[in-house]
C-alpha positions as CSV (number, residue, x, y, z in Angstrom):
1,X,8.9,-26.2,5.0
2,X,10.6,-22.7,4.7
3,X,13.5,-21.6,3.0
4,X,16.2,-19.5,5.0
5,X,16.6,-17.1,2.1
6,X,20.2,-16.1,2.7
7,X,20.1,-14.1,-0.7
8,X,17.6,-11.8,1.0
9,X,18.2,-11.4,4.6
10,X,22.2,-10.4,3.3
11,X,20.7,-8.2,1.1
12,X,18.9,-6.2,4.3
13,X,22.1,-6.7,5.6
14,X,23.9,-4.8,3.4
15,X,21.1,-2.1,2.9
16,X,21.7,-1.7,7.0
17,X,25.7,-0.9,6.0
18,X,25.0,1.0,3.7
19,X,23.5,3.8,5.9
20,X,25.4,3.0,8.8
21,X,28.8,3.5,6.6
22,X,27.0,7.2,5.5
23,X,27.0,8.3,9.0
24,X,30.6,7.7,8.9
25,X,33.9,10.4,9.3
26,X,35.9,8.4,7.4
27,X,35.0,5.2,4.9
28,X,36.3,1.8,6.1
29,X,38.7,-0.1,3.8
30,X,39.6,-3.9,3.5
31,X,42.5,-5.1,2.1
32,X,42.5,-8.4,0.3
33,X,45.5,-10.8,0.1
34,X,45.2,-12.9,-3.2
35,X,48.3,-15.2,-3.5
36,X,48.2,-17.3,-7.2
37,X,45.9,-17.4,-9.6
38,X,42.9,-20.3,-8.3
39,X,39.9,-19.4,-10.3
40,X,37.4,-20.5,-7.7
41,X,39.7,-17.8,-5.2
42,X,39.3,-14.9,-8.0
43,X,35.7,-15.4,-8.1
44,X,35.3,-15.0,-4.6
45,X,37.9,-11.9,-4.1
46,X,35.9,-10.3,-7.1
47,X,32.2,-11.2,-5.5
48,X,34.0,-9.7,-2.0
49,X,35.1,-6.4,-3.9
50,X,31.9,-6.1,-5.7
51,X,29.9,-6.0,-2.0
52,X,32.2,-3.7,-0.4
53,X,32.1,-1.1,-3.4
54,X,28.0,-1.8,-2.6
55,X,27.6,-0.7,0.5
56,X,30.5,1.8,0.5
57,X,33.4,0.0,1.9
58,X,36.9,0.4,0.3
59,X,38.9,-2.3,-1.3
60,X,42.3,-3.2,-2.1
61,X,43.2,-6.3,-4.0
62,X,47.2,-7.2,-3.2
63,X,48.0,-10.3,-5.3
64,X,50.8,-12.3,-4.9
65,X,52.2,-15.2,-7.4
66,X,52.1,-18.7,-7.1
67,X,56.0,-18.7,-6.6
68,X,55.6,-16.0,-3.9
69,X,57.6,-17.2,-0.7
70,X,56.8,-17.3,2.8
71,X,58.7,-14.6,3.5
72,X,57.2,-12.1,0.7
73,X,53.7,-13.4,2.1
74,X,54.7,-12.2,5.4
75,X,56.3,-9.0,4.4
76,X,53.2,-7.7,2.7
77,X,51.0,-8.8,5.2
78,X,52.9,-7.1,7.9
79,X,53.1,-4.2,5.9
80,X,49.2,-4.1,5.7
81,X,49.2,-4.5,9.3
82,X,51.2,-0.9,10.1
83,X,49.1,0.7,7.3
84,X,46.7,2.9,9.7
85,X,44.2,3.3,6.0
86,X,43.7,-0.5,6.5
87,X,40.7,-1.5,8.7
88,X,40.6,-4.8,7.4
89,X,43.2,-7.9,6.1
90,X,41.5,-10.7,4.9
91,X,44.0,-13.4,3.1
92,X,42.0,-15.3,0.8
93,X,42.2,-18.9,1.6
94,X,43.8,-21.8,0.6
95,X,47.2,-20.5,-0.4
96,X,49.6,-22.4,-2.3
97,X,51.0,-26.1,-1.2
98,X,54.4,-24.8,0.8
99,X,53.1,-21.8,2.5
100,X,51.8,-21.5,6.6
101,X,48.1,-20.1,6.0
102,X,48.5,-20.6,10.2
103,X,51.8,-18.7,10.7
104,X,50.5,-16.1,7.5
105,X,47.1,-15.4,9.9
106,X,48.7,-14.9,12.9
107,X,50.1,-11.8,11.8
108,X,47.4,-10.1,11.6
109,X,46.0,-8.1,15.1
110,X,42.5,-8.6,16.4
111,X,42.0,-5.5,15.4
112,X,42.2,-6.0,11.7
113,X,41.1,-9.7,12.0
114,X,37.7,-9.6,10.3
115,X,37.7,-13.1,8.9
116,X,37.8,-14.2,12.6
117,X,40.8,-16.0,12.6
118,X,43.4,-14.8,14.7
119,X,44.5,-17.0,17.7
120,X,43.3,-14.0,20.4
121,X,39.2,-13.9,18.3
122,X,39.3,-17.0,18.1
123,X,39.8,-18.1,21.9
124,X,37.9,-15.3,22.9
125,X,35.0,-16.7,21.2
126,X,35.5,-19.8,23.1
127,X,36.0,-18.1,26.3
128,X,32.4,-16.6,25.5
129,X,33.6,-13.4,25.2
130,X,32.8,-10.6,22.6
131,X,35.1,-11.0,19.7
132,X,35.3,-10.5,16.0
133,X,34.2,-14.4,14.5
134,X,34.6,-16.3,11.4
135,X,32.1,-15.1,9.1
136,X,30.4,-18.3,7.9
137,X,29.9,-19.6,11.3
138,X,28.3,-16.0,12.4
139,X,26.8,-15.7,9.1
140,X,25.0,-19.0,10.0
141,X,23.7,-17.5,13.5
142,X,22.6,-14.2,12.0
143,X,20.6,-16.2,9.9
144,X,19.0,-18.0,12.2
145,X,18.3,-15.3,14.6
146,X,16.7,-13.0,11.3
147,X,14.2,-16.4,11.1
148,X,13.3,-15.6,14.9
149,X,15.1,-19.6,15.5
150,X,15.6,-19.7,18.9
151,X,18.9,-21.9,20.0
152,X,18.6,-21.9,23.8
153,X,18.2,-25.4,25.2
154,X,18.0,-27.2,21.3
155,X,20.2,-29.9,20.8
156,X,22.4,-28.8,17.6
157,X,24.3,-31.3,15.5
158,X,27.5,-29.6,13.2
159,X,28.7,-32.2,10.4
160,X,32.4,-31.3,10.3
161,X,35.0,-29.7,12.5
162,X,37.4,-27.4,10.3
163,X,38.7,-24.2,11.8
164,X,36.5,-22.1,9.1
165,X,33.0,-23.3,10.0
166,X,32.6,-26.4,12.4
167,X,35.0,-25.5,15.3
168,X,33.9,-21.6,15.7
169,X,30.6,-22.1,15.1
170,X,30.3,-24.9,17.9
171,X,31.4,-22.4,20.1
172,X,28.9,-19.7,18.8
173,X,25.9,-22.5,19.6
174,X,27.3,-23.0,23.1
175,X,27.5,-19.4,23.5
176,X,23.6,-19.1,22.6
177,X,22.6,-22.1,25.1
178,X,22.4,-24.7,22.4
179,X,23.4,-28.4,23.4
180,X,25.9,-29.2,20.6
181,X,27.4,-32.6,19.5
182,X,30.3,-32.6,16.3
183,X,30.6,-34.7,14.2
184,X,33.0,-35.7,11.3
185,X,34.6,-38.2,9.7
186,X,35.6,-40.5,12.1
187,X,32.3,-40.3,14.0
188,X,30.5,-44.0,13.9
189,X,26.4,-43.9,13.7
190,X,26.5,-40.7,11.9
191,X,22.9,-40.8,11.2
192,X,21.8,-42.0,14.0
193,X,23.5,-38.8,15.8
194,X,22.3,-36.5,13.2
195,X,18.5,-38.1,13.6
196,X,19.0,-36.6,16.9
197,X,19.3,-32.4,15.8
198,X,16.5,-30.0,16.3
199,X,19.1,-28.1,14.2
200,X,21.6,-29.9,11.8
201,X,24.4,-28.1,10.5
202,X,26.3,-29.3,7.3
203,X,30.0,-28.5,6.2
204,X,31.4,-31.4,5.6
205,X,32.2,-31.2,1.6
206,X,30.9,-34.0,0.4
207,X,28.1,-33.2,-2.0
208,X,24.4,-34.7,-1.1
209,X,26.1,-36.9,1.5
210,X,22.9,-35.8,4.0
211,X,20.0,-37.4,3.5
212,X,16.4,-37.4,4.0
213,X,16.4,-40.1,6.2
214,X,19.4,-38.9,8.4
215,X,17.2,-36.0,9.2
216,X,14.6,-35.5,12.2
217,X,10.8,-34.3,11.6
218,X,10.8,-30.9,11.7
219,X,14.6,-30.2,12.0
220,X,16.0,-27.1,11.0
221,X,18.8,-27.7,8.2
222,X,21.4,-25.8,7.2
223,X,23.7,-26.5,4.6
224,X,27.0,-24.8,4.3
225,X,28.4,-26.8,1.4
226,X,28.6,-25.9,-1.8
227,X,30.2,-28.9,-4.3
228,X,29.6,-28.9,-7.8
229,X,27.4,-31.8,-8.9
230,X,27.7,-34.6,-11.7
231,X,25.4,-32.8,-13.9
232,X,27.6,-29.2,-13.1
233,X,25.3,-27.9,-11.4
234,X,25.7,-26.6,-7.7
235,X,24.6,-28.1,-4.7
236,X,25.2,-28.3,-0.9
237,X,26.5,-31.2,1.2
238,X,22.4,-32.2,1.8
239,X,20.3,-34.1,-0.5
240,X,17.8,-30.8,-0.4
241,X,15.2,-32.8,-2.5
242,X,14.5,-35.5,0.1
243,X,15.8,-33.1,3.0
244,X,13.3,-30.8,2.3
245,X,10.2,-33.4,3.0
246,X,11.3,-33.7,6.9
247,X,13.1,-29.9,7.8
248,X,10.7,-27.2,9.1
249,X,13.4,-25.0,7.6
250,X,16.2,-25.2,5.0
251,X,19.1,-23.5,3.4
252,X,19.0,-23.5,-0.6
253,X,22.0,-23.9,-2.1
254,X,23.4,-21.6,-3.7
255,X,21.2,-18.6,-2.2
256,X,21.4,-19.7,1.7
257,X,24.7,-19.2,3.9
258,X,27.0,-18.1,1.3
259,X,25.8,-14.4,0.8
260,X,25.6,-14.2,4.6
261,X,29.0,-15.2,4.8
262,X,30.1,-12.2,2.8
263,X,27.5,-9.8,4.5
264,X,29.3,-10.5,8.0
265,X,33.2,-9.6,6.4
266,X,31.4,-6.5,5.5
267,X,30.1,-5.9,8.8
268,X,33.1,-6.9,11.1
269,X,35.4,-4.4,8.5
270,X,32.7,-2.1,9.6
271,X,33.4,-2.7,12.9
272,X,36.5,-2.4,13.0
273,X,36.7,1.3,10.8
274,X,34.4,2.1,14.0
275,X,36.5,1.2,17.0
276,X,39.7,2.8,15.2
277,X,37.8,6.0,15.1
């Protein structure tokens, strides 16, 4: 068994961005969209400032209350939007009960979209076109490809079907040759469809709900959950102890897919300081 060391292959990552942003004319900047005060939300908005200032990327935290309206949502959004300093809008998700994250996310361009979740990325992705995608899902891939895991023709099993992870990163599998079946929670002989996975793909939220014995010989495993545990520890949506004894490969967790996730918002921000150049 080997571990897909997230923690490292993000750190190359980042080393890579960090001379590619040096050969820069002008340094990229990401604006950050923070609307109430969720302490799991400032955690990650701080751990995303903290890798940009890294690797040389400029940040901007605009922070909303939890009373803030539609409409003053919208406004400062838009107004990032005709900012030409801005590269980057990333609206931290989830916003408040009452607000349209859908509506909110729309406003932003392709251009600027480097969470991957405009309406025009997002169905160029599924056309199998070259577009900005949502940075777990392409964190996951980078991964993969960085362990020399070759997808073509493997028969690839995603637990869960959000709009963040499962549905973008089916299409990122069918855009690599994999043979893909979803799965969620209306799905009957769940483990009998995940016994079938050369490569088995957790983000359903449930922690441990993967087990050992839902798991092929010699799959690879990776787990995009993170839960926090009875005993308050962390852990993914896999039993890793007994999941471990059957994967070739596995994600840790914490440590696998979520520094990737934030390696590939620095890159696509990158990106898209380089096409507005």
């Amino acid at each position: 068994m080997t571990l897909l060391d997230g923690k490292r292959i993000a750190s190359e990552i980042r080393r890579e961005l960090r001379d590619r942003v040096l050969q820069m004319r002008k340094k990229p900047e990401l604006a950050v969209v923070l609307v109430g005060e969720d302490p799991a939300s400032e955690i990650y908005v701080k751990g995303k400032v903290n890798a940009c200032r890294e690797v040389g990327i400029g940040s901007r935290v605009c922070r909303l209350p939890k009373s803030a309206t539609q409409n003053e949502v919208e406004t400062l959004v838009s107004s990032l939007v005709d900012n030409v300093e801005i590269n980057g809008i990333l609206v931290q998700l989830p916003l408040p009960e009452g607000l349209d994250s859908d509506k909110i996310l729309g406003l932003i361009p392709p251009r600027k979209d480097v969470d991957g979740f405009s309406p025009v990325n997002f169905g160029k992705i599924a056309l199998g076109e070259n577009a900005t995608s949502a940075c777990t899902p392409q964190g996951v891939i980078e991964l993969l490809t960085r362990y020399q895991i070759d997808l073509r023709g493997k028969r690839a099993v995603v637990v869960g079907r959000s709009k963040i992870v499962g549905r973008p990163l089916t299409m990122l599998l069918l855009n690599r040759d994999a043979t893909v079946t979803v799965c969620h929670s209306k799905t009957e002989q769940l483990k009998e469809e995940c016994l079938k996975a050369d490569i088995l793909i957790v983000a359903i939220g449930k922690p441990r709900y993967i087990t050992g014995d839902m798991i092929k010989k010699g799959a690879v495993v990776v787990d995009v959950g993170i839960n926090r545990g009875e005993n308050g520890k962390l852990c993914g949506d896999v039993d890793f102890e007994s999941a471990k004894e059957k994967a070739s490969f596995i994600t840790p967790v914490p440590g696998g897919v979520g520094p990737m996730t934030i390696a590939m918002l620095l890159r696509n921000t990158i990106e898209a300081a380089e096409r507005a150049e």
